[in-house]
C-alpha positions as CSV (number, residue, x, y, z in Angstrom):
1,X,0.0,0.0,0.0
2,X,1.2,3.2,-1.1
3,X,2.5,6.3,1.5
4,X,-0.7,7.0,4.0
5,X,-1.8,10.6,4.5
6,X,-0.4,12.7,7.2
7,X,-2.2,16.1,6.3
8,X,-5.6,15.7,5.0
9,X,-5.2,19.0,3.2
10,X,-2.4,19.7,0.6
11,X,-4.5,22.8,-1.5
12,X,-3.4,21.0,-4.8
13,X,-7.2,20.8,-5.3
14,X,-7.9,24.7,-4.8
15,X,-7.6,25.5,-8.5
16,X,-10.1,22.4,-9.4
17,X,-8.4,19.6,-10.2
18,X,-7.5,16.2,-7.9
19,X,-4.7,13.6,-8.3
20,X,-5.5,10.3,-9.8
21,X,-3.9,6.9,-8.3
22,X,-0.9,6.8,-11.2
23,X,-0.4,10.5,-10.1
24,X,-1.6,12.0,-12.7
25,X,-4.1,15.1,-12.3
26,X,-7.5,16.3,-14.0
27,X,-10.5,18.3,-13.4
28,X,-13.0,17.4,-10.3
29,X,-15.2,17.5,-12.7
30,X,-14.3,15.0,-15.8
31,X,-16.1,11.6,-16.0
32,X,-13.6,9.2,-14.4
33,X,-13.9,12.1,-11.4
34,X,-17.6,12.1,-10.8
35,X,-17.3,8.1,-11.4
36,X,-14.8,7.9,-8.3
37,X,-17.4,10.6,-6.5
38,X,-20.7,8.7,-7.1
39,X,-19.0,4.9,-5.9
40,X,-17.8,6.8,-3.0
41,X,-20.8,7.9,-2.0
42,X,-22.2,4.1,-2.3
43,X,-20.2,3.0,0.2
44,X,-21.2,5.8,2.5
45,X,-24.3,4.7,2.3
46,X,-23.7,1.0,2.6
47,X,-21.9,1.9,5.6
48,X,-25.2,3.5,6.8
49,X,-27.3,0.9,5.5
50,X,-25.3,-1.7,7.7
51,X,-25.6,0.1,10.9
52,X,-29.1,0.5,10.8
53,X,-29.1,-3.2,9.9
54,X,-27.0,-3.6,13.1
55,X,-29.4,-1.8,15.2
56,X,-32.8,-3.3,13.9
57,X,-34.3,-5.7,16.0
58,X,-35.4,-9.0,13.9
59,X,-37.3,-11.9,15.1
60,X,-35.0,-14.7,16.6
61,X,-35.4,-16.9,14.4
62,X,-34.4,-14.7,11.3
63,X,-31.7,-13.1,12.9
64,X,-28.9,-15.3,11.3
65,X,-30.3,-14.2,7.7
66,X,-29.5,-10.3,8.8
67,X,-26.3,-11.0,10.3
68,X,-25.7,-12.9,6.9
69,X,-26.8,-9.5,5.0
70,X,-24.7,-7.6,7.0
71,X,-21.7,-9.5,6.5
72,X,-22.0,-9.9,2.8
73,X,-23.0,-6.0,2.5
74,X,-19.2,-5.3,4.4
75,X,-17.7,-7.3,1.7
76,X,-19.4,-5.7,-0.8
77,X,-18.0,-2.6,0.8
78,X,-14.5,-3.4,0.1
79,X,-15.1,-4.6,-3.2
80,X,-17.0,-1.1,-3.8
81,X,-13.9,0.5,-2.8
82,X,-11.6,-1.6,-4.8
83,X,-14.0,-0.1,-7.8
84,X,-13.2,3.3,-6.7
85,X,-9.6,2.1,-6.7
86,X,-10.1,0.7,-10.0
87,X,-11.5,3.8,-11.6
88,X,-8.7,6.1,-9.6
89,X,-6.2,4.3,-11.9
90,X,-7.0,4.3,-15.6
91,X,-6.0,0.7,-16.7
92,X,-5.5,-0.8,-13.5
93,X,-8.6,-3.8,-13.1
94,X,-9.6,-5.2,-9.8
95,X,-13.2,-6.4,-10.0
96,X,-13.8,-9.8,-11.8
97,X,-16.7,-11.8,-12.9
98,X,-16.5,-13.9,-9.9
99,X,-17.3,-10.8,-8.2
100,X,-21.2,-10.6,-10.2
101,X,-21.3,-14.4,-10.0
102,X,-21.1,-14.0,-6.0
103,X,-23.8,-10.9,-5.9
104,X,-26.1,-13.1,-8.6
105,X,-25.7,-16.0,-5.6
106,X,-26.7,-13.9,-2.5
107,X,-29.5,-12.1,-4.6
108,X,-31.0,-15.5,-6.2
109,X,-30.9,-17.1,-2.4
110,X,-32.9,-13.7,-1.9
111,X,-35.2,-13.8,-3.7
112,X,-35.8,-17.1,-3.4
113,X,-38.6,-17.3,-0.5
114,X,-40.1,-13.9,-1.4
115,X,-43.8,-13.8,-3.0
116,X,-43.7,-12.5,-7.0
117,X,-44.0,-8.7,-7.2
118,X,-46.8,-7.7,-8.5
119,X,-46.6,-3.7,-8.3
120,X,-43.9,-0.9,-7.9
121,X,-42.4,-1.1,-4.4
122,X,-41.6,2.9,-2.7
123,X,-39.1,3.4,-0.7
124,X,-40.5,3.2,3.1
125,X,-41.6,0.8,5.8
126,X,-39.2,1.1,8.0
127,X,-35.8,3.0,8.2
128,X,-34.1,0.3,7.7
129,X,-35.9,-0.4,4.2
130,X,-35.5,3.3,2.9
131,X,-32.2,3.5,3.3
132,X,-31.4,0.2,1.5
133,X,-33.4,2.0,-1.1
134,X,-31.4,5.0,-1.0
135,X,-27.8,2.7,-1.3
136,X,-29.6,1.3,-4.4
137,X,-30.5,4.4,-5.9
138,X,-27.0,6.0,-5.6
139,X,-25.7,2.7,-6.6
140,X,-27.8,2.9,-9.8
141,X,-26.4,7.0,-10.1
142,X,-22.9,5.1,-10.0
143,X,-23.5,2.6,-12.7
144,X,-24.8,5.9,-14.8
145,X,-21.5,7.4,-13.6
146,X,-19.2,4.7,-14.9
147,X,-21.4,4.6,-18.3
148,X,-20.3,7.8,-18.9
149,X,-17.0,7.5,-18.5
150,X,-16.4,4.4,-20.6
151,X,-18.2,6.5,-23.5
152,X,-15.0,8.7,-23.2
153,X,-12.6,5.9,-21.4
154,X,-11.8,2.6,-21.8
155,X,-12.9,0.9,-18.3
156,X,-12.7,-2.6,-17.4
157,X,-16.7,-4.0,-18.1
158,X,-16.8,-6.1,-14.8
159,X,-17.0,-3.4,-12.8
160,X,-20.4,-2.2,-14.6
161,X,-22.0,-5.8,-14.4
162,X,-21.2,-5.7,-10.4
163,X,-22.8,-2.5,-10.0
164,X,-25.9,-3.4,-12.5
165,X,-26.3,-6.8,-10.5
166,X,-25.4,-5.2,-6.8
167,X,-28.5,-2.9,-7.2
168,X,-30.4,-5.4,-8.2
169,X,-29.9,-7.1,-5.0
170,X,-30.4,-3.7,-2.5
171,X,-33.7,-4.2,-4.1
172,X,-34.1,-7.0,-3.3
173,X,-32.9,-6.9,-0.1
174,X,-35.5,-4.4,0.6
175,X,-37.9,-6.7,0.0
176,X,-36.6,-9.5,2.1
177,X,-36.0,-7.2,4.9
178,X,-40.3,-6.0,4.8
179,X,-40.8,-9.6,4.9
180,X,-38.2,-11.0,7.6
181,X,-39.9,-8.2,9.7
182,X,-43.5,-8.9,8.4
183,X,-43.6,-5.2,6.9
184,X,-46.0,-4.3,4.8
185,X,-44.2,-2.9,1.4
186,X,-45.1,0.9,0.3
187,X,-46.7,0.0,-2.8
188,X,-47.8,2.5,-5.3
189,X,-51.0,4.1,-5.7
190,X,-52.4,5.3,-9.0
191,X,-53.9,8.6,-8.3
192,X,-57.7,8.9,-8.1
193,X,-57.7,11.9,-9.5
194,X,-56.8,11.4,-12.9
């Protein structure tokens, strides 16, 4: 691992650009950039999204299934941030397809026991719930983000399968959390009105 940071602030960044991982610099703005940004901010909110896991109370008998989300979400975690890595370094490739193969696995054993959805799902129904939503919508914003920059950039694909296939599982990990807690799901409502 590479020289850890003694100052946080250097003000190499005041004029608008930020270093890359080969040491190379560009704008705060440019693709691979907000990529980096939006993957980030993922994992912020997987970190949040395993602590209010942590703090839920589930029925007894379901409580190894949580501990087993949480401890595959923390993985995930890592691997996130080796995508960040990834991206911080054009060229360098650390996400594999064993790494969707294992997300396809968790989501499938998922989705296994839950009943066949049969309207749109909003986020809500417990805390819990809406923030796994809100991981899966900024996970989706990522995905976007690395689009984007292989339009301009040559990326390494893997890394937009996992995302594609990791917020397919927050969603459905919202679901299995309603039902391991006997929630009710926030379905939609088509307005009266119109």
């Amino acid at each position: 691992m590479g020289n850890r940071l003694s100052k946080i602030y250097t003000r190499t960044g005041d004029q608008g650009e930020t270093g890359l991982g080969d040491g190379s610099r560009i704008q705060k703005n440019a693709p691979r950039v907000v990529a980096m940004g939006d993957i980030d901010e993922l994992n912020a909110q997987l970190g949040l999204l395993i602590e209010h896991l942590k703090g839920d109370q589930f029925p007894t008998d379901s409580a190894p299934n949580a501990e087993q989300w949480i401890s595959f979400l923390k993985y995930c975690q890592h691997r996130i941030f080796d995508l960040g890595g990834e991206i911080s370094i054009p060229g360098f490739e650390l996400i594999r397809a064993e790494h969707t193969t294992l997300v396809e696995t968790h989501l499938d054993a998922l989705n296994e026991h839950l009943p066949p959805l049969e309207n749109f799902i909003l986020p809500g129904g417990s805390i819990s719930i809406a923030q796994c939503h809100v991981a899966r919508s900024t996970c989706r914003r990522a995905e976007r983000a690395v689009i984007a920059l292989s339009e301009v950039e040559t990326i390494n694909p893997e890394g937009l399968k996992f995302l594609n296939r990791f917020s397919d599982y927050l969603f459905v990990l919202c679901r299995a959390i309603a039902d391991i807690k006997n929630l009710n799901e926030v379905l939609w409502e088509k307005d009266n009105l119109i």
